[in-house]
N, C-alpha and C positions, 0 to 999 in steps of 0.2 A: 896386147898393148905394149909389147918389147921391136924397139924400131930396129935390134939386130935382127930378130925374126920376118921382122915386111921385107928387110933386106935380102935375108938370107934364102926368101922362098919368094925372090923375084914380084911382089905385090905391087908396085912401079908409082908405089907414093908413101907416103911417112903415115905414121900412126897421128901425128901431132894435124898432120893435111884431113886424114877425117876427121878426127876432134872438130878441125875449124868449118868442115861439111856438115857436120851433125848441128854446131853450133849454128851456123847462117839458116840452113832448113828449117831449123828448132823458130829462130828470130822470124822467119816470114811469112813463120805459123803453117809449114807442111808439117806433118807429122816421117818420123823418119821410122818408116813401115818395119823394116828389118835390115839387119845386120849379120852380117856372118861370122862364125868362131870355126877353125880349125883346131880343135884338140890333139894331142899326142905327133904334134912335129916332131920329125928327128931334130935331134938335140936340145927340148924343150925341156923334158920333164912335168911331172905329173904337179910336183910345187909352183912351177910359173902359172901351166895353166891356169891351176884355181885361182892363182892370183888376176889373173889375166878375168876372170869369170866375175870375181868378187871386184873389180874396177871396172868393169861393163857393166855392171849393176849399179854401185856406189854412186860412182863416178858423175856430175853433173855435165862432164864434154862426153858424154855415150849417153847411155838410157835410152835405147832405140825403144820402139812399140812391139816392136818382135824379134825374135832371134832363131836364127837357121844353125845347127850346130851339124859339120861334118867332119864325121869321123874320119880321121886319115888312115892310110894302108898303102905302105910303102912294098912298094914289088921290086927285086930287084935279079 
C-alpha cells in the first residue's frame, strides 16, 4: 500500500487507483474475489510489509474476499 513501491516495481497504476477499483466494484456489488500481496520487495522490509498486511485487512478501500500472497525471490 506504499505508492513508492507500485512505482518502484513498475505496477503501472497507483495504490490510491485500486482503492478507487475495490471501491466502484465494492458499490456495484461484485465482490472483489482477490487481491495480490508481494511480500519481501527489495527495499521494503519486513516493517512495511506487515504494515501493508494489517491496512489490507483494516482498511475499508481493500478488504478483498481473497488474498493471493507471493513470495518474492530476487535472482540476480
Amino acid at each position: 500500500t506504499y505508492e513508492d513501491v507500485a512505482r518502484d516495481t513498475n505496477r503501472g497504476h497507483t495504490v490510491a487507483a485500486v482503492a478507487d477499483c475495490f471501491c466502484l466494484a465494492k458499490d456495484a456489488g461484485f465482490k472483489v474475489v482477490v487481491a495480490h500481496m508481494m511480500p519481501d520487495l527489495p527495499n521494503v522490509g519486513v516493517e512495511r510489509d506487515l504494515e501493508s498486511f494489517k491496512e489490507f485487512f483494516e482498511s475499508p478501500s481493500f478488504r478483498a474476499d481473497g488474498l493471493k500472497i507471493y513470495p518474492t525471490l530476487v535472482i540476480r
